[in-house]
C-alpha positions in Angstrom: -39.1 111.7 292.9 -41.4 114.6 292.4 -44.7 113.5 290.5 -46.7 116.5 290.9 -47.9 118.8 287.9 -46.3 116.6 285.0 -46.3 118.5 281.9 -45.4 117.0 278.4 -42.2 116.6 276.6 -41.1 120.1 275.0 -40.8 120.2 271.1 -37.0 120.7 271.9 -37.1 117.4 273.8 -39.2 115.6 271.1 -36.6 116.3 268.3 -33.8 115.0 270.6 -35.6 111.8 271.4 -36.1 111.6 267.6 -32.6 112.3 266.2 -31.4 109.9 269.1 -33.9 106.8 267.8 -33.0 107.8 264.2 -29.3 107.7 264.3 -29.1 104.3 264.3 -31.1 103.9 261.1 -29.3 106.5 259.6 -25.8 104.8 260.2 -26.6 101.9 259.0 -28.2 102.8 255.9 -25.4 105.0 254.8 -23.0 101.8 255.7 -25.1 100.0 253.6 -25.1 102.1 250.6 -21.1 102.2 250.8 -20.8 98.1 250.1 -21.2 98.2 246.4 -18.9 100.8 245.8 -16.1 100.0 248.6 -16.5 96.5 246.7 -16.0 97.7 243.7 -12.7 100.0 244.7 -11.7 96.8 246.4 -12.0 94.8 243.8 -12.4 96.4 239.9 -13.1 94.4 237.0 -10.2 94.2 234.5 -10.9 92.6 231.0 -8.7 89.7 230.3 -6.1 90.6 227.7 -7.3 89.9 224.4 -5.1 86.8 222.6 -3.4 87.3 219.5 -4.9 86.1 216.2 -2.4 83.8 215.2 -3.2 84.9 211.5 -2.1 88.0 212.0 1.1 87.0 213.6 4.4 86.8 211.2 7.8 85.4 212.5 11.4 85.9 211.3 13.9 83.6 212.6 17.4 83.8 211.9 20.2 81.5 212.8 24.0 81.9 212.3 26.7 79.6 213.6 30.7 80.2 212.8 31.4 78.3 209.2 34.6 77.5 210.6 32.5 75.2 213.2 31.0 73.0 211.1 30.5 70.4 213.5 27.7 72.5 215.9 24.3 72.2 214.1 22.9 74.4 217.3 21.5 77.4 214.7 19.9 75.1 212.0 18.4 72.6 214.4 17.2 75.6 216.6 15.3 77.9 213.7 13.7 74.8 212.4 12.7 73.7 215.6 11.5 77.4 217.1 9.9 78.2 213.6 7.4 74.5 213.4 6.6 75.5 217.3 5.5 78.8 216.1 3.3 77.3 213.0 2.2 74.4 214.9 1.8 75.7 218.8 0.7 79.3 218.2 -0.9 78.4 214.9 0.9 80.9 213.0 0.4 80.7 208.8 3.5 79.0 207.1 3.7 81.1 204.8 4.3 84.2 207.2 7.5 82.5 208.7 10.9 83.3 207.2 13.8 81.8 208.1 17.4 82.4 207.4 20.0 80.0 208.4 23.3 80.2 208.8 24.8 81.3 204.7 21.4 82.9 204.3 21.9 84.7 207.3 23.9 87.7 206.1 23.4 91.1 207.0 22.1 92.4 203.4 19.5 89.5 204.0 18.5 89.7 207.2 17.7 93.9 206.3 16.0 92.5 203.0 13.9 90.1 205.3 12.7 92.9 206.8 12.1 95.2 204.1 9.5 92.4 202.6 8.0 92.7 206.2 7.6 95.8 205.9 6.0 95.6 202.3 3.8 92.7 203.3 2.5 92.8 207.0 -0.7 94.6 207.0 -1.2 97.3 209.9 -1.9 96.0 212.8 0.3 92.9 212.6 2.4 91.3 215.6 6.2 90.7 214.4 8.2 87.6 215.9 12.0 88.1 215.2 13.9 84.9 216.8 17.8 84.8 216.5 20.3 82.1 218.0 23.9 82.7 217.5 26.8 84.2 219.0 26.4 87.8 220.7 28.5 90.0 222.4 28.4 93.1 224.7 30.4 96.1 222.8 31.3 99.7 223.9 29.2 101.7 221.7 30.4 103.1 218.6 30.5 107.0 218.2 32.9 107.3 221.7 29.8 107.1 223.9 31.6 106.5 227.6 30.2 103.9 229.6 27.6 102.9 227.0 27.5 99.3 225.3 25.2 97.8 222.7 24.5 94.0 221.7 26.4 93.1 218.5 24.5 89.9 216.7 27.4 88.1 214.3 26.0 87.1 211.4 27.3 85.3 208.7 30.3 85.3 206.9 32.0 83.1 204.1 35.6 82.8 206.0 37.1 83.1 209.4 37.8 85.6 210.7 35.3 87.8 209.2 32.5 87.5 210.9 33.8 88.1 215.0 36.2 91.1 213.8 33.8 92.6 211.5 30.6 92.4 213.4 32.5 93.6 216.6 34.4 96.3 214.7 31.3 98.0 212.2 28.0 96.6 213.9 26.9 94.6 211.0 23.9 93.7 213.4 23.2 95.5 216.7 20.3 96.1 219.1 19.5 99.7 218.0 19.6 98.7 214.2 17.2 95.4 215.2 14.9 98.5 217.3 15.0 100.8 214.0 13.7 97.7 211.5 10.8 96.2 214.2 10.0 100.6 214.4 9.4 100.5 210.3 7.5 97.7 209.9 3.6 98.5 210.5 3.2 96.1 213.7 1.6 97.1 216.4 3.6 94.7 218.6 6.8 92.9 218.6 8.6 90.1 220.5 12.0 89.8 220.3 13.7 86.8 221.1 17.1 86.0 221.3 19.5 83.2 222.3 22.9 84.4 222.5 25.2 85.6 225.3 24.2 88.8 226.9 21.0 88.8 225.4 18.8 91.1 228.1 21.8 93.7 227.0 19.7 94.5 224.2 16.7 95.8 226.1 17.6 99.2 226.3 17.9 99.6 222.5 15.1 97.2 221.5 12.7 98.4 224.0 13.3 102.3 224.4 11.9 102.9 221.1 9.9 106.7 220.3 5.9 106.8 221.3 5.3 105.8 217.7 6.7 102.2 217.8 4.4 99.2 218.5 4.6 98.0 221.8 8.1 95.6 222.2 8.5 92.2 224.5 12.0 91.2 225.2 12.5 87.3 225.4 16.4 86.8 226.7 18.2 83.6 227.2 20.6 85.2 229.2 21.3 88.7 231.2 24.1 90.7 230.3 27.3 89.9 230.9 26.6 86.1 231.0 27.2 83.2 228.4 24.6 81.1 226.9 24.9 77.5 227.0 24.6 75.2 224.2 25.4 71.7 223.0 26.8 70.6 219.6 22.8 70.3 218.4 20.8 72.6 220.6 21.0 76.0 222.3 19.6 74.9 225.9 17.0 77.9 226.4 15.8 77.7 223.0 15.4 73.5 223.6 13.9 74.1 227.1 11.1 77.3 225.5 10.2 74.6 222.8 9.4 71.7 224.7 7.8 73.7 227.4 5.4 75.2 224.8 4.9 71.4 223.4 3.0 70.8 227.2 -0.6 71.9 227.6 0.1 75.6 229.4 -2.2 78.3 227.8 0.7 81.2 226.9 4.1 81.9 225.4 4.6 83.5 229.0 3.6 80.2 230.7 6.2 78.6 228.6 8.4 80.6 229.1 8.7 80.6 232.8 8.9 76.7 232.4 11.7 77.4 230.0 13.6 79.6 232.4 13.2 77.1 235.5 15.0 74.6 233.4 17.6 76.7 231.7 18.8 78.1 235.7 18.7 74.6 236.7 21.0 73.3 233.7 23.2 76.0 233.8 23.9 75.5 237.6 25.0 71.9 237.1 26.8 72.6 233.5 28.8 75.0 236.2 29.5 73.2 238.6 30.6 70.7 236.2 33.2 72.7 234.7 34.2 74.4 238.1 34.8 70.8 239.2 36.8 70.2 236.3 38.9 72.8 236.3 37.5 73.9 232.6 35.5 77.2 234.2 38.4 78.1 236.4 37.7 79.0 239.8 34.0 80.1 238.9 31.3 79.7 235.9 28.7 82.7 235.3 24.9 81.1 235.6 22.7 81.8 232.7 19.1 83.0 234.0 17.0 83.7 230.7 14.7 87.2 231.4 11.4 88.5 229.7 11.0 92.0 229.7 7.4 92.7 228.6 5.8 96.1 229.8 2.3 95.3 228.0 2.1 92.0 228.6 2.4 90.6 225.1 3.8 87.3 225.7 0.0 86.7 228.0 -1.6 87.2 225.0 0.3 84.7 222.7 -2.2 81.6 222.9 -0.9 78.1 222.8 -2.5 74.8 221.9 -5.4 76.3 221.1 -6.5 73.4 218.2 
C-alpha cells in the first residue's frame, strides 16, 4: 500500500461519509414517526352506539288469532307477554305501549293505532310495532309479475272473512305497515313479527325513501317457511322473551339466543312430524332473521335497573 504524500479527504468525500453515517438515523426516525399514524389506520377509534332512552321508546303490539280457533290463546298470551318484556326489560313507559288483541285487532284499529302515534310521539321517537298471527306470501296486487308482498290477517267477526279477505284486498300488508312507521315522526323503527314468511316483508318495510327513520327487521321466520307455535305460545316469540329475561346487555343479544333456540326446536318439531308421517316426506325449518342495517337492535338496552 502506498503511504507516501497523504492528502485529506475531499469535500466530495466528506459529504458521502456523512450521508452514509446519517442514513441510518434518518431511517429510523422517519419509521418512527409513522407508528402513531399506521396505529391509528390500523386501528381507529369508533364511538360505541349510543343506547336508546327507553322513555323515548313507544311500542304497538298487535295480536290476531282465527275466532273460529278459539282454543289457541298463542296471540293474547304472546302480546301480553312481548308488551310486560318491553316495559319491564327495556324499561319502556306503560303508558306508551298499545296493544290490540285479537277483536281489537281490526284493520280500522290497527290504522287508528297508528294515527294516535302519529299525533303523540314526539320527533325523535323510536317505534316498536310487534305482530303475531297468521301471514302469508301473496303475488302482488296491481299484476306486478314475479313480485309478492306479506299479507298480515287481522281480525274478523266470522270465518271465512278474515283468510279470503286479507289474501284477496290486503287489509294489512308490508308496504302499508312501511307507509304508517314512514308518517309517524320516529327516527327509528323495529319491526317485529311472528308469522310465517315473516323476512318476506323486508323489502317493503325496509326500502323505504331517504326520509324515513332508519328500519330493523326482527323475523321469526324467512320466506317461504311456517312459523311454529303451540296452543299457548308462538315458539320465537317464547324463546325472544325469555332470552331477554337472562342478563345479556341488548335486544340483539337476545335475539341471537332466541334464534339458536327457535332452529333447534323447529328441527326436532320436524323431524317429529317427518317421523310421523304428519309433515309428509319433508318439514320446512323455521330460522328467525334480523335485518338491521344501522344497528338498532345494539342500541336497545336491557336489564339496565
Amino acid at each position: 500500500m502506498h503511504r507516501g504524500n497523504a492528502r485529506g479527504p475531499t469535500a466530495e468525500q466528506v459529504m458521502v461519509e456523512r450521508r452514509r453515517r446519517l442514513w441510518p438515523t434518518f431511517l429510523l426516525t422517519a419509521a418512527l414517526s409513522t407508528i402513531p399514524q399506521l396505529v391509528a389506520i390500523a386501528t381507529p377509534a369508533t364511538p360505541a352506539a349510543k343506547p336508546i332512552d327507553p322513555a323515548s321508546i313507544y311500542v304497538l303490539a298487535v295480536g290476531s288469532c282465527p275466532p273460529w280457533r278459539p282454543k289457541i290463546r298463542v296471540c293474547r298470551h304472546d302480546v301480553v307477554q312481548f308488551a310486560e318484556a318491553a316495559r319491564d326489560l327495556i324499561g319502556v313507559p306503560a303508558n306508551q305501549i298499545t296493544t290490540l288483541i285479537d277483536e281489537e285487532a281490526m284493520a280500522t284499529a290497527v290504522r287508528s293505532a297508528f294515527a294516535n302515534l302519529q299525533g303523540s310521539m314526539p320527533p325523535g321517537s323510536t317505534i316498536v310495532v310487534y305482530y303475531v298471527g297468521h301471514g302469508m306470501l301473496l303475488p302482488k296486487r296491481g299484476g306486478a309479475e314475479g313480485g309478492t308482498e306479506e299479507t298480515f290477517l287481522l281480525w274478523s267477526a266470522s270465518f271465512p272473512f278474515a283468510a279470503l279477505y286479507a289474501a284477496q284486498a290486503g287489509i294489512w300488508t308490508d308496504a302499508e305497515l312501511g307507509g304508517l312507521i314512514d308518517a309517524l315522526p320516529a327516527e327509528s323503527a323495529l319491526v317485529v313479527l311472528d308469522t310465517c314468511d315473516a323476512s318476506g316483508a323486508d323489502g317493503a318495510v325496509l326500502s323505504r325513501p331517504s326520509r324515513s327513520p332508519q328500519i330493523a327487521l326482527m323475523a321469526s321466520s324467512r320466506a317461504h317457511e311456517i312459523a311454529f307455535a303451540d296452543l299457548t305460545s308462538a315458539t320465537f316469540t317464547r324463546n325472544l322473551v325469555e332470552a331477554m329475561r337472562t342478563r345479556v346487555p341488548t335486544l340483539r343479544e337476545a335475539f341471537l339466543l332466541a334464534q339458536k333456540e327457535t332452529v333447534a326446536e323447529a328441527a326436532m318439531r320436524c323431524e317429529g312430524a317427518v317421523a310421523s308421517g304428519s309433515a309428509g316426506e319433508e318439514c320446512t325449518p323455521q330460522e328467525p332473521e334480523l335485518v338491521d342495517p344501522s344497528g338498532l337492535a345494539k342500541r336497545i338496552r336491557l336489564n339496565s335497573k
